[in-house]
C-alpha positions in Angstrom: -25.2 -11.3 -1.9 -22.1 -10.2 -0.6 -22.1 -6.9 1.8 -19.7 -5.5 3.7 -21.1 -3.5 6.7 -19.6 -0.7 8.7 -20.3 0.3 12.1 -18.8 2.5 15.3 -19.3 5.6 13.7 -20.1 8.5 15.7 -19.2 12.1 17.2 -16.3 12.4 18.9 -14.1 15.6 20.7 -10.9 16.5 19.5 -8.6 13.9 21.2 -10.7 10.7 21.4 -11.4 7.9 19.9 -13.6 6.0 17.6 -13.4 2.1 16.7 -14.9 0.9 13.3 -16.1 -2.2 11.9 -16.3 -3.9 8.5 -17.9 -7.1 8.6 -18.1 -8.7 4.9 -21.0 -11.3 4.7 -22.0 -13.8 1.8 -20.4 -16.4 0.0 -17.0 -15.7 0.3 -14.3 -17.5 -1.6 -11.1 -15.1 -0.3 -11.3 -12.2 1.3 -8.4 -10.4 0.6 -7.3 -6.9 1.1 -9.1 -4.5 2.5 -9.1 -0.9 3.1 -10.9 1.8 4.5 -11.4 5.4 2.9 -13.6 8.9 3.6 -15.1 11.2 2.3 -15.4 15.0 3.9 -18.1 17.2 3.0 -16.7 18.8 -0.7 -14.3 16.4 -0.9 -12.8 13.4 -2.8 -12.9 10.1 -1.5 -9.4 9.2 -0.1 -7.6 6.0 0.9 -7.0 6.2 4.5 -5.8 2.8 5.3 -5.2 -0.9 3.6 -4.3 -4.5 5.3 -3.3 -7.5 3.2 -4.6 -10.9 4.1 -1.7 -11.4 5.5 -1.6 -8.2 7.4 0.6 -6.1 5.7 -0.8 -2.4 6.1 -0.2 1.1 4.5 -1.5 4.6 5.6 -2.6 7.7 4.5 0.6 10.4 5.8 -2.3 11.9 6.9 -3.3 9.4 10.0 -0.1 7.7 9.8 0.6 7.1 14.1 -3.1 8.0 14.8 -4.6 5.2 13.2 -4.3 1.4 13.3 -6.2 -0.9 11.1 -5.9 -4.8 11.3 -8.5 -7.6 10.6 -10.1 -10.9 12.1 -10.0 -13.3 9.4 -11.8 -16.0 10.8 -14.7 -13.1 11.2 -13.8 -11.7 7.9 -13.7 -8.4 10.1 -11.6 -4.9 9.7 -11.2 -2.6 12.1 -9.9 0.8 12.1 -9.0 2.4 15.4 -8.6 5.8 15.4 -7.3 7.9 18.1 -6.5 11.3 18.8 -9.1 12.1 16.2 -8.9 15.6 15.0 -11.8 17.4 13.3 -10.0 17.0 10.3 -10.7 13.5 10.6 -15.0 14.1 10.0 -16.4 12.3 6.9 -18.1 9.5 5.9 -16.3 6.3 5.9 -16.0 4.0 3.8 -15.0 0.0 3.4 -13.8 -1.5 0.8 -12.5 -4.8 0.3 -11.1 -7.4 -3.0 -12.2 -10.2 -2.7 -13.1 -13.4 -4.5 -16.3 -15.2 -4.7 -18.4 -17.8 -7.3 -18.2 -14.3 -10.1 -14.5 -14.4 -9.7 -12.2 -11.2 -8.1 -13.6 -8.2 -7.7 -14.0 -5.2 -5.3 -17.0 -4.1 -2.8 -17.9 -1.2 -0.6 -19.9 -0.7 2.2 -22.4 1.9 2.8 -20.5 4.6 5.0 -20.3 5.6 8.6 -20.3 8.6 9.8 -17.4 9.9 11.9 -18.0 13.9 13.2 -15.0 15.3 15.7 -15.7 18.7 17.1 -13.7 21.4 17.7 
C-alpha cells in the first residue's frame, strides 16, 4: 500500500544538473527520514544523502557541496538536486525512507531512476 516513487532521472553532460523526486504515497502515519542512495554498474548500493523530518541532513564525502537534498512535508516529497554531476555520479537511484504506518515502523524503497552523465 505504501510506495515511494522516484522520478527526474535522466542523461546528463559532465557539469549539469539533474533534479529527483520521491513522492511516498499510502497511508502514512509519520514519514520520517529519508534518504537517497545508488547503485553503479558492479557496485554496492551506497548512501548518498539523508534528511530528518525535521530537516537535518548528512552526505556522502563523495557529493558533499554538489548535492542538496531537502523535503516537502506536506507532500511527503524528497528531492535531491544534484549539480555539477560528474560521470562518476551514473547509477541507479534509489529512495528510501522510515516511516510509520497501521504495521508500525519500518523502512521502504522505491524502484530506482536512472541517472547517466557522460564524459
Amino acid at each position: 500500500q505504501v510506495q515511494l516513487v522516484e522520478s527526474g532521472g535522466g542523461l546528463v553532460q559532465t557539469g549539469g544538473s539533474l533534479r529527483l523526486s520521491c513522492a511516498a504515497t499510502g497511508s502514512i502515519f509519520s514519514l520520517n527520514t529519508m534518504r537517497w542512495y545508488r547503485q553503479a554498474p558492479g557496485k554496492q548500493r551506497e548512501l548518498v544523502a539523508g534528511i530528518t523530518r525535521g530537516g537535518s541532513t548528512n552526505y556522502a564525502d563523495s557529493v558533499k557541496g554538489r548535492f542538496t537534498i531537502s523535503r516537502d512535508n506536506a507532500k511527503n516529497t524528497a528531492y535531491l538536486q544534484m549539480n555539477s554531476l560528474k560521470p562518476e555520479d551514473t547509477a541507479l537511484y534509489y529512495c528510501n525512507a522510515d516511516l510509520v504506518n497501521i504495521g508500525g515502523p519500518r523502512s521502504y524503497w522505491g524502484q530506482g531512476t536512472q541517472v547517466t552523465v557522460s564524459s
